[in-house]
N, C-alpha and C positions, 0 to 999 in steps of 0.2 A: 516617404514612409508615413502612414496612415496609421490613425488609433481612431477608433469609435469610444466617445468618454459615456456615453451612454452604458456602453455593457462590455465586457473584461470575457474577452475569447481565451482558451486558455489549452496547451495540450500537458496531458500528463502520462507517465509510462512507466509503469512497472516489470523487474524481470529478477528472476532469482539462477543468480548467473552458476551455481552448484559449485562452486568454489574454482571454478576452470578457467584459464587464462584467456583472452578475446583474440581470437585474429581480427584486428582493428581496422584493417583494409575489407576483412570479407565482408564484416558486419556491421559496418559504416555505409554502405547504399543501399541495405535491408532499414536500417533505421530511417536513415533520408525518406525511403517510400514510404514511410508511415507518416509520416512529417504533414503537415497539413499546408494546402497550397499559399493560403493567405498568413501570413505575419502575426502570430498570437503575442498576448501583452505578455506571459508567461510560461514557462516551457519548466515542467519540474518532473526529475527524472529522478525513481526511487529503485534501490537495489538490495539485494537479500544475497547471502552467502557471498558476498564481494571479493572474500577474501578466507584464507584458512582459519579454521577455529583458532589454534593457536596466535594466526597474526593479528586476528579481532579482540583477542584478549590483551594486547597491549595498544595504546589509543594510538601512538606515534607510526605506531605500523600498518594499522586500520587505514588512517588519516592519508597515508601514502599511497596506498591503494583507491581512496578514492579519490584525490587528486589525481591518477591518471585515468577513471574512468570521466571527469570532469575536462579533461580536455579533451579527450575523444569525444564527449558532446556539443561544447564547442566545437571541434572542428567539423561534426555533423550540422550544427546548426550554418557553420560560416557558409559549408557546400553550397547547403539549400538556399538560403536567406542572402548570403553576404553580399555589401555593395561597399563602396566610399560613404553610404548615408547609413548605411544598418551594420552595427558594431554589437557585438553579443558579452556580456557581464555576466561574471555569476556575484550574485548578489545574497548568495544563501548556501550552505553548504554543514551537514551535521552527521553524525552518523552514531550509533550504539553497537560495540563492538562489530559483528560484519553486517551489520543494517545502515545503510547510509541513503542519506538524501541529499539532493543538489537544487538549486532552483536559478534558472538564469531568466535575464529578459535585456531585449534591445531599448529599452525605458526606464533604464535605473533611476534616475531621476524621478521617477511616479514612485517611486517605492523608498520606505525608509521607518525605521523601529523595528526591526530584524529582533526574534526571540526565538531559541532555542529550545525544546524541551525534549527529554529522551526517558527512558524508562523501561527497564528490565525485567523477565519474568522468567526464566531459566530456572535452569537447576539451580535452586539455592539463591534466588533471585538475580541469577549472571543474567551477563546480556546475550547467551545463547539466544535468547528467544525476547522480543521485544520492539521498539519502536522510537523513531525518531521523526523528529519534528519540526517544520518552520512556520515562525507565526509572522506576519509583517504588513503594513500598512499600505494602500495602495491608494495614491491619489492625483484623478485623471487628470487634474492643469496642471503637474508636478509639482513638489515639494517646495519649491519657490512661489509655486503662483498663487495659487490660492486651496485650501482646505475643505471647497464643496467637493460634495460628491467623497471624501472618504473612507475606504473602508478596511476593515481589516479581514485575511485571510490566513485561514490556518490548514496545513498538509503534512499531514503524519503517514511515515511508509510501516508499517505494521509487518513482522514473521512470527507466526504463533503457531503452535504444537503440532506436531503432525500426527501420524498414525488415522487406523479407522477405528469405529465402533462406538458408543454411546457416550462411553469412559471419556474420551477424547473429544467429541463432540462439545458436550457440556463443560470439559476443562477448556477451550478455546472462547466459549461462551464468559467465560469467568474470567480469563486473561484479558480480552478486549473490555471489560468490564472496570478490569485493576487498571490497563494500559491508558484505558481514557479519564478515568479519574487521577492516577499518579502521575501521566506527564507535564512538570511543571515550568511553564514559559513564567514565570518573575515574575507574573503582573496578577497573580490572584487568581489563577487562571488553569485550569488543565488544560483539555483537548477543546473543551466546549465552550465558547465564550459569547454569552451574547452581543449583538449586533458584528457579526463575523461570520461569513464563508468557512465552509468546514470541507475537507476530503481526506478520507482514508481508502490508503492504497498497499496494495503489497502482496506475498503471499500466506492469505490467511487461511490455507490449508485444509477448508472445507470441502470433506469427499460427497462420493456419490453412494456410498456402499456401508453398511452399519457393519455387515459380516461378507469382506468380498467373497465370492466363489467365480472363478471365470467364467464355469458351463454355464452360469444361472441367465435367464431373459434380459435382466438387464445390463447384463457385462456385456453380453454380444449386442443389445444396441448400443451401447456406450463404445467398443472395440470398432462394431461397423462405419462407427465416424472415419473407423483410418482410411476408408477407401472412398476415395473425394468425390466417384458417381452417385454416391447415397446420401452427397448431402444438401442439405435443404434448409433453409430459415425456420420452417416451421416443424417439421422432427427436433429440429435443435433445439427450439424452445420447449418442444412437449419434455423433451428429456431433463433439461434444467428445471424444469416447472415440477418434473414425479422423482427425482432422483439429487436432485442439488441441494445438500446439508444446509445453506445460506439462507438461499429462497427460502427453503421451509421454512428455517429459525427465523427472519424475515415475517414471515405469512402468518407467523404465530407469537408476532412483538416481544420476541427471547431476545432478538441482537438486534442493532442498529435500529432503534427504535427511531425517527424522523428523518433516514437515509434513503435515498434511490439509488439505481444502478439503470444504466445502461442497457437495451436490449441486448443478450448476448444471441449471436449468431454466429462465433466460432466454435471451432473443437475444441474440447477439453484441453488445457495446456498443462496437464501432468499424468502420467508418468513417461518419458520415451525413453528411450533405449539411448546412448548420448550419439550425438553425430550422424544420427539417424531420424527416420519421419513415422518409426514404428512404436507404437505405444509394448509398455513393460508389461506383459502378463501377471508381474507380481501384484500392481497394485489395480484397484478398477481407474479407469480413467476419469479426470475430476475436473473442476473450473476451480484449482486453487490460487489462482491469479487475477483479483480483480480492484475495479478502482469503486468507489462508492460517494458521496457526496450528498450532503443536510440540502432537505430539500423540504421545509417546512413554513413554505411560501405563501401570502398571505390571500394569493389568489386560489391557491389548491388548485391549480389546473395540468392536465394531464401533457406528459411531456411529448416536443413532437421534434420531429427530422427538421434539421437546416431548411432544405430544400423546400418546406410549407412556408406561405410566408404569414408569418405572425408577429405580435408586438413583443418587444422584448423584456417582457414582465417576470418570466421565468426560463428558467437555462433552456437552452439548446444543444442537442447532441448533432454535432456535426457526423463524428465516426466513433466507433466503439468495436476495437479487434486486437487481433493478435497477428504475429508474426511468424507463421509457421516454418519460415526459412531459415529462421535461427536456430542450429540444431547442435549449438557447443554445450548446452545445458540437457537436464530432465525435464526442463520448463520451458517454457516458451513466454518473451514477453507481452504483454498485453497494453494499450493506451487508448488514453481517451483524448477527443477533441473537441471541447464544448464550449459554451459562449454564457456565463453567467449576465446578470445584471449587476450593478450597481448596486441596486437596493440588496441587503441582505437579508435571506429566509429569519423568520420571528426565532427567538429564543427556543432553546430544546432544555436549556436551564433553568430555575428559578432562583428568583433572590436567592433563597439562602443557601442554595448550591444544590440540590437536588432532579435529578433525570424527569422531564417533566414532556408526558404525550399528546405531541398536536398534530390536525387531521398534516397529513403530507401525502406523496406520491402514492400511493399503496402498493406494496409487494407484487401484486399480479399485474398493476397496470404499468410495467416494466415492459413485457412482452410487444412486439412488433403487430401484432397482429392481436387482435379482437378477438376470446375466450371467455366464453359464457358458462365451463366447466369447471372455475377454479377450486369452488369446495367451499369459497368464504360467505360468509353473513356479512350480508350490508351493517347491520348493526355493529358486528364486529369490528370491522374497520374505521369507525368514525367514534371508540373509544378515547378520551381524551383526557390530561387529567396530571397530578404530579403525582409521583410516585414516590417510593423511600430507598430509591438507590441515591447516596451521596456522589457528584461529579467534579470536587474538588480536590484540589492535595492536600490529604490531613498527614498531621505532626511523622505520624508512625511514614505515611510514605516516603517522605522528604530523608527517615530516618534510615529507612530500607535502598534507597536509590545513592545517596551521600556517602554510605557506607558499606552497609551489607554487599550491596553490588558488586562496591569494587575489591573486596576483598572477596569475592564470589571468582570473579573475573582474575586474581593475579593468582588463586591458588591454585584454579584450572589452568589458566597459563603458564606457570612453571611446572606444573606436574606434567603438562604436553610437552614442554620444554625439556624436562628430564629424560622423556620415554623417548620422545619423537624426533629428536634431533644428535648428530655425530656428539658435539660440543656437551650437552646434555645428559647421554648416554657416559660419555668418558667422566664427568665429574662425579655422576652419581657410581661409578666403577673406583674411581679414587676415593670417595666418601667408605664406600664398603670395605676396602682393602686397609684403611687407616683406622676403621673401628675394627678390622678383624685385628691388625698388628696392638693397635692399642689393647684391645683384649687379652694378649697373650703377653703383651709386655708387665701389660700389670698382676 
């Protein structure tokens, strides 16, 4: 068993399972093949709708559910990996109502200072909608040997609002905004922390369409994806690059201001029909499935494929797909397989805790291919600067997540409780019957 202490390979995977139970046999050698050949120091798997609304709103029942999708990973990883020398740990494990994250690795030992951070934006501030997080310390001689080379990483899986239109767009815009300043790991710290490794993954629900219509030019190319003779790396980009709510907010520093993404070169992984490979006519098809990662590196150099061979000053994307074989959901999951360094991209924070713009990846140079149309100013892109968004957790969030939340969370949970369930139904049928009797008694 081999580690490179130079630079931290790493696969990560998102999938928003629609609340549906897994056939764990079918969908266990669909995940293996995503799996990356060689041995990553990290393997963190994040999930959305893991579970019923109702069972998410209580933690105990949440928690259960993701402990069994936790061993199902493990025993994907054992498939792939397992020897007498490579033993798989989960070493991290969180979730906010049906949003949960896992993270294992065959190198526990290299890891240690595990923090937590979760936070809620639902109705009413529930954890319908929200994010969960792990932040923790990785260090390549391990934790016994010595302290060079330390660093720290943080992976937050993010579900935030869905629907189309503008309304929606810019509330998603505002949730990720709440999400990375209120999740709070204990150490002074939201999402963003400098000298740290940052990714967020999940589905963040970003369409293609402001006012879908099916008939319209760009639904039939977005629809034409389903028929696999039409497709092409480079259609796939044109279409993500004119039609992808992200990219644009991206391209115009609204979200994820010092993030990159991955070349995407799959289909759309929402809407399908479930158990099926047919996209939903209801909604236009989208890339609400994806992973992203601070890439605000101090060499600003343009990201490139494993297979070039260069120094390892800034990440490498080995693969960046989806799994279209997985067809128990309306989504499809998505993973990455990249190879960080050591060193960690410059600060996106400033002292005093505010969102602050450094040259990084830029939005268009995402794409696989060399595009001289994108529409941007050079100037534009090399804006740089602190801005007056706050990135830390102030008093009121801690105040809102502590409490509001959960009391967000048990009065949706017993009112599911009461409508949705036999036990439920009968109590609130004896409640009515004893205030009607009481009524008439008195």
């Amino acid at each position: 068993m081999t580690d490179n202490n130079d630079n931290i390979p790493l696969y990560l995977l998102t999938y928003n399972c629609n609340k549906q139970i897994l056939d764990y046999e079918l969908v266990l050698p669909k995940i293996i093949e995503s799996l990356p050949e060689q041995l990553s120091t990290l393997y963190v798997f994040g999930l959305e709708e893991l579970c019923p609304i109702i069972d998410g709103c209580f933690t105990e029942s949440a928690s259960n559910h993701l402990i069994k999708f936790n061993r199902f990973f493990i025993e994907a990883l054992n498939r792939k990996y397992g020897t007498e020398d490579v033993k798989f740990h989960t070493i991290g494990i969180n979730h906010i109502g049906a949003i949960g994250i896992i993270a294992i690795t065959p190198y526990p030992l290299k890891f240690h200072k595990l923090r937590l951070g979760r936070s809620g934006c639902g109705y009413g501030y529930s954890s319908m909608k929200g994010a969960a997080g792990i932040r923790l310390s990785y260090m390549p001689e391990g934790r016994h040997e010595s302290t060079k080379g330390m660093v720290e990483m943080t992976f937050a899986n993010f579900h935030l609002s869905a629907y189309e239109g503008d309304h929606y767009f810019q509330k998603r815009n505002n949730e990720v905004t709440q999400l990375m300043r209120s999740m709070d790991f204990g150490d002074g710290y939201s999402l963003l922390k400098p000298k740290a490794h940052c990714f967020v993954m999940g589905d963040l629900n970003y369409r293609t369409s402001k006012k879908y219509d099916p008939n319209s030019t760009s639904s039939s190319q977005l629809l034409n994806l389903q028929d696999q003779s039409k497709l092409n790396h480079g259609n796939i980009e044109d279409l993500v690059r004119n039609y992808d709510e992200l990219t644009q907010g991206r391209h115009n520093d609204n979200i994820f201001a010092g993030f990159s993404e991955a070349c995407i070169n799959f289909r759309p992984t929402y809407k399908y029909h479930l158990n099926t490979a047919i996209y939903n006519r209801k909604r236009s098809p989208s890339w609400c499935d994806r992973i992203l990662y601070q890439s605000t590196y101090k060499y600003n150099l343009r990201l490139v494929l494993s297979r070039k061979k260069e120094a390892s000053i800034w990440p490498q994307i080995h693969e960046y797909g989806s799994i279209q074989s997985i067809l128990s959901s309306d989504h499809r999951p998505v993973y990455l397989s990249i190879t960080v360094p050591t060193n960690p991209p410059e600060s996106i924070i400033s002292p005093h805790g505010y969102l602050q713009v450094l040259p990084s990846e830029t939005p268009n140079n995402h794409f696989q291919h060399d595009t001289n149309d994108q529409g941007l100013n050079v100037s534009e892109e090399s804006i740089i600067g602190t801005t007056q968004i706050y990135m830390k957790p102030t008093v009121l969030d801690k105040l809102i997540q502590g409490y509001i939340r959960r009391i967000s969370d048990f009065s949706i949970g017993q009112g599911l409780w009461f409508v949705c369930t036999p036990k439920g139904r009968l109590a609130l049928l004896l409640v009515a019957l004893l205030c009607w009797g009481g009524y008439y008694i008195i």
